[in-house]
C-alpha positions in Angstrom: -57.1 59.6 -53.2 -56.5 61.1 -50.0 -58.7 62.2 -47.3 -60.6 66.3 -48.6 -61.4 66.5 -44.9 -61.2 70.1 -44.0 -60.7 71.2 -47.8 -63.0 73.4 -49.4 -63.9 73.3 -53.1 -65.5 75.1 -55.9 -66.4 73.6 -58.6 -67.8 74.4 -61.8 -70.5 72.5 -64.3 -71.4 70.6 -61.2 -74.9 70.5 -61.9 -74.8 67.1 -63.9 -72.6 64.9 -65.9 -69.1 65.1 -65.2 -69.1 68.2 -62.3 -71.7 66.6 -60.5 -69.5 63.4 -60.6 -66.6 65.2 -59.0 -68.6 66.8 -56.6 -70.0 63.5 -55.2 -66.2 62.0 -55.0 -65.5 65.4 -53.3 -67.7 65.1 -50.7 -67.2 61.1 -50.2 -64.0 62.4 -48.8 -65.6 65.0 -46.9 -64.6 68.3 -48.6 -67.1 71.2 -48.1 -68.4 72.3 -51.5 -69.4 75.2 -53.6 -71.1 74.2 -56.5 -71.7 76.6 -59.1 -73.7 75.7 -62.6 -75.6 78.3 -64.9 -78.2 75.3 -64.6 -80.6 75.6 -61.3 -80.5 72.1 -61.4 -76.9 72.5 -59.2 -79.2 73.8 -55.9 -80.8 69.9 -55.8 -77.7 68.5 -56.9 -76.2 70.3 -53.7 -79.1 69.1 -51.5 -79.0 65.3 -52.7 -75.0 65.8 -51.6 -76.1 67.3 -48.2 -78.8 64.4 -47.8 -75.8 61.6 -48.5 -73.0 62.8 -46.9 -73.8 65.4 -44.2 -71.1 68.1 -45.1 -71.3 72.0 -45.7 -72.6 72.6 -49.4 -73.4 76.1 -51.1 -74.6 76.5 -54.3 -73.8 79.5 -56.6 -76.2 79.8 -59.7 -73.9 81.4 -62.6 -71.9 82.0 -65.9 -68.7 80.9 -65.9 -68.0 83.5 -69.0 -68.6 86.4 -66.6 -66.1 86.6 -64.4 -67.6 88.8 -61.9 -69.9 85.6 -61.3 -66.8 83.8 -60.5 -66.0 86.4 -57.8 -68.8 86.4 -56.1 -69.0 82.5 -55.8 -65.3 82.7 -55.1 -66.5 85.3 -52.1 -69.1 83.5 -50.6 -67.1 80.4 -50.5 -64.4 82.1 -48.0 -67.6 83.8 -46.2 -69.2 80.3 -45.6 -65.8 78.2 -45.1 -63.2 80.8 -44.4 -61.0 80.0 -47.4 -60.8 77.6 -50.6 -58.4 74.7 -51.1 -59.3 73.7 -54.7 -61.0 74.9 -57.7 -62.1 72.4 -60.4 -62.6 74.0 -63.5 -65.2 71.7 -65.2 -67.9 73.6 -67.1 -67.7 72.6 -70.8 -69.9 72.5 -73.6 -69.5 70.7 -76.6 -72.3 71.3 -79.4 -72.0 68.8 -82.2 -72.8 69.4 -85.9 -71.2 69.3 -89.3 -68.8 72.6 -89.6 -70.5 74.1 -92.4 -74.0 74.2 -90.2 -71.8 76.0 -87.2 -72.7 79.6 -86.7 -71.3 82.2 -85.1 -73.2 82.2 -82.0 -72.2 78.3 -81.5 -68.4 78.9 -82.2 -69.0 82.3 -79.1 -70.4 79.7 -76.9 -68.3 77.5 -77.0 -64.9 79.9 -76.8 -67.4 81.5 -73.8 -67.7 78.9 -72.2 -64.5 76.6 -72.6 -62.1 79.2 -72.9 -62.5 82.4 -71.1 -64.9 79.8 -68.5 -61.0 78.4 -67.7 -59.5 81.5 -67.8 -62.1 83.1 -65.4 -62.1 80.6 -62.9 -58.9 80.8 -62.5 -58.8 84.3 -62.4 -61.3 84.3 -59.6 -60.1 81.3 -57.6 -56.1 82.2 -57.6 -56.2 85.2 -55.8 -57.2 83.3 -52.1 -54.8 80.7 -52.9 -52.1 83.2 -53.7 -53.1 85.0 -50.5 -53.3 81.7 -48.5 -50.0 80.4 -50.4 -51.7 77.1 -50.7 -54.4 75.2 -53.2 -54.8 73.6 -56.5 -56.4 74.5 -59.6 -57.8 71.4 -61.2 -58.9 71.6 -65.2 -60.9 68.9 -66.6 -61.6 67.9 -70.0 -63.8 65.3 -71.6 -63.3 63.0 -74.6 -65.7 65.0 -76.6 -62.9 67.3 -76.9 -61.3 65.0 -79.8 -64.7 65.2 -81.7 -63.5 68.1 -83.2 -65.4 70.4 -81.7 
């Protein structure tokens, strides 16, 4: 992996699990950081990254199913850093139980949140790049995925 100095990243679900993963390998190779979770965990997640690695971290508490959250993360990135190199689209959920139990509700969540979560992060994050003519949209996955869910 190369060096992420001078790089700036958003990424999503970094709260815990996977996104918080990333976001530690991020900032090992110095890349400044927004991290943006629906979870308020992702503000000591952000600080614990700050305390380890000494680099420029925001955190943006919101829902990756509402695009205008996206935006605004998306804006206060390029206010704080001045532009945005990469976008790692990592939010997922993955709520496990026989099909005939599913409802509704879970099968909305879960098209919320995997689906148009994607779709609006890249709808958000694109637009700089475009303007920029430079970054990289990164989307992650997780083996859960071949659970069927």
């Amino acid at each position: 992996m190369a060096k992420l100095d001078g790089k700036v990243a958003l990424i999503t679900g970094a709260a815990l699990g996977l996104g918080q993963g990333i976001a530690s390998v991020y900032a090992k190779y110095g890349a400044k950081l927004c991290l943006f979770d629906r979870d308020p965990q992702v503000e000591a997640t952000a600080q614990e990254l700050r305390d380890s690695y000494q680099i420029d971290i925001i955190s943006y508490i919101g829902d990756v199913s509402r695009l205008e959250d996206l935006e605004a993360a998306v804006s206060q990135t390029i206010q704080a850093f001045g532009h945005l190199d990469i976008a790692c689209c990592n939010a997922g959920i993955c709520k496990l139980a026989p099909f005939e139990e599913m409802t509704d509700q879970i099968r909305d969540q879960h098209i919320n949140v995997n689906i148009k979560g994607v779709w609006n992060t890249c709808q958000a994050t694109i637009k700089p790049m475009l303007k920029q003519r430079a970054g990289a949209i990164v989307i992650a996955s997780s083996v859960t995925g071949g659970f069927g869910c």
